[in-house]
Structure formats: structure tokens, C-alpha cells
C-alpha positions as CSV (number, residue, x, y, z in Angstrom):
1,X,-20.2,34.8,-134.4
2,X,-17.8,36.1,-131.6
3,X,-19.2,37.3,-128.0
4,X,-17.5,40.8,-127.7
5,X,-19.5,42.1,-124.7
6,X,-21.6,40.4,-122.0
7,X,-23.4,43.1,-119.9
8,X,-26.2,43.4,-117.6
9,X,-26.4,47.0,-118.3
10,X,-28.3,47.9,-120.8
11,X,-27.0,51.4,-121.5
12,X,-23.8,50.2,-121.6
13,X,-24.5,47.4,-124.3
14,X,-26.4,50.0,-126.5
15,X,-23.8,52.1,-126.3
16,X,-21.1,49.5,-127.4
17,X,-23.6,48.3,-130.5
18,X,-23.6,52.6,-131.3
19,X,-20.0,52.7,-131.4
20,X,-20.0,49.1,-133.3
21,X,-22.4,50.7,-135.5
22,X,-20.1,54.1,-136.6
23,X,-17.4,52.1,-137.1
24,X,-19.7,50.0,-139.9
25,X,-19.2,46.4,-137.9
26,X,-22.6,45.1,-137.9
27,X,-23.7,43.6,-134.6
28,X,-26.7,41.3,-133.0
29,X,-27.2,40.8,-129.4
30,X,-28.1,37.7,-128.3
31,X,-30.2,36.7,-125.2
32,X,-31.9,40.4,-125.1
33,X,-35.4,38.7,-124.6
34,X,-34.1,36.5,-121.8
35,X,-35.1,38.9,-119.2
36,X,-38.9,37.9,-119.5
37,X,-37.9,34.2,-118.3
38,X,-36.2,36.0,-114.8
39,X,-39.3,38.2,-114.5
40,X,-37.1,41.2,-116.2
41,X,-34.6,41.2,-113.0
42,X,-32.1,41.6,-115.7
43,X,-30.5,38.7,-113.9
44,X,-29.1,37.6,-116.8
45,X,-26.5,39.2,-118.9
46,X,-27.2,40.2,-123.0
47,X,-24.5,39.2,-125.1
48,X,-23.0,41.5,-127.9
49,X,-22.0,39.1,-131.0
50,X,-20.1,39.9,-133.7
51,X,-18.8,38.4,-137.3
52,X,-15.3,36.3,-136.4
53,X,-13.7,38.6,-138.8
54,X,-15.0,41.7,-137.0
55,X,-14.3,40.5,-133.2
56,X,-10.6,41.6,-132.8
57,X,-11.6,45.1,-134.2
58,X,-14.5,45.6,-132.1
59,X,-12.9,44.4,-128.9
60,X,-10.8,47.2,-129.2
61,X,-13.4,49.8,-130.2
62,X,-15.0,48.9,-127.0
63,X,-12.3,48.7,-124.5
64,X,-11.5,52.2,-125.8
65,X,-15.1,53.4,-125.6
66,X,-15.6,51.8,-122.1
67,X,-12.4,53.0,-120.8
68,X,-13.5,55.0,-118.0
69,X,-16.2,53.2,-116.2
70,X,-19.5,55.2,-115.8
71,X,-20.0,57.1,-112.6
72,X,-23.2,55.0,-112.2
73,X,-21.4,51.5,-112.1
């Protein structure tokens, strides 16, 4: 498995795993519980992982898909 995102915001991470999920690359996020241990600060950053084989393809879907940051961040 290959980290292809690492984000506090969680908006942003589901919309990565979305546009993971149209382009049929299967996804898990690892350390989405991890919040409970910081007293959900979200201190600590959730980690989008994907298949080796699928991690040069989705870093590109989501540096196209994040291009413009949000007008929140």
C-alpha cells in the first residue's frame, strides 16, 4: 500500500477517496480513528492508501482534483 494523501481535513480526504472511487481505484484510509486518542483535535493527519500499482495513477487524479485549493483552507 502507497500513502497518496495525508490530510487533516476531512472534506478534503473524502473528496480525494470520491474521486479515487469514479475512477475504480479502490482506496482505505488509514489512521481515521486516531482522532479519539488526541481527544478528536484532529491533530493528527488521516492517511489515504492505495494498491502500489494504483499510486502513480491516483496521485495524479488528486493533484488534478485538488488543484485549486478551497477557499476555506
Amino acid at each position: 500500500m502507497r500513502e497518496v494523501l495525508k490530510t487533516n481535513n476531512p472534506v478534503e480526504l473524502n473528496f480525494a477517496e470520491a474521486v479515487l472511487s469514479d475512477a475504480g481505484i479502490p482506496s482505505v484510509v488509514f489512521d481515521g480513528h486516531m482522532s479519539v486518542m488526541d481527544g478528536s483535535m484532529v491533530i493528527l493527519p488521516r492517511r489515504l492508501m492505495v494498491a502500489d500499482a494504483d499510486a502513480e495513477e491516483a496521485r495524479r487524479l488528486i493533484t488534478v482534483a485538488l488543484a485549486e485549493p478551497p477557499p476555506w483552507s
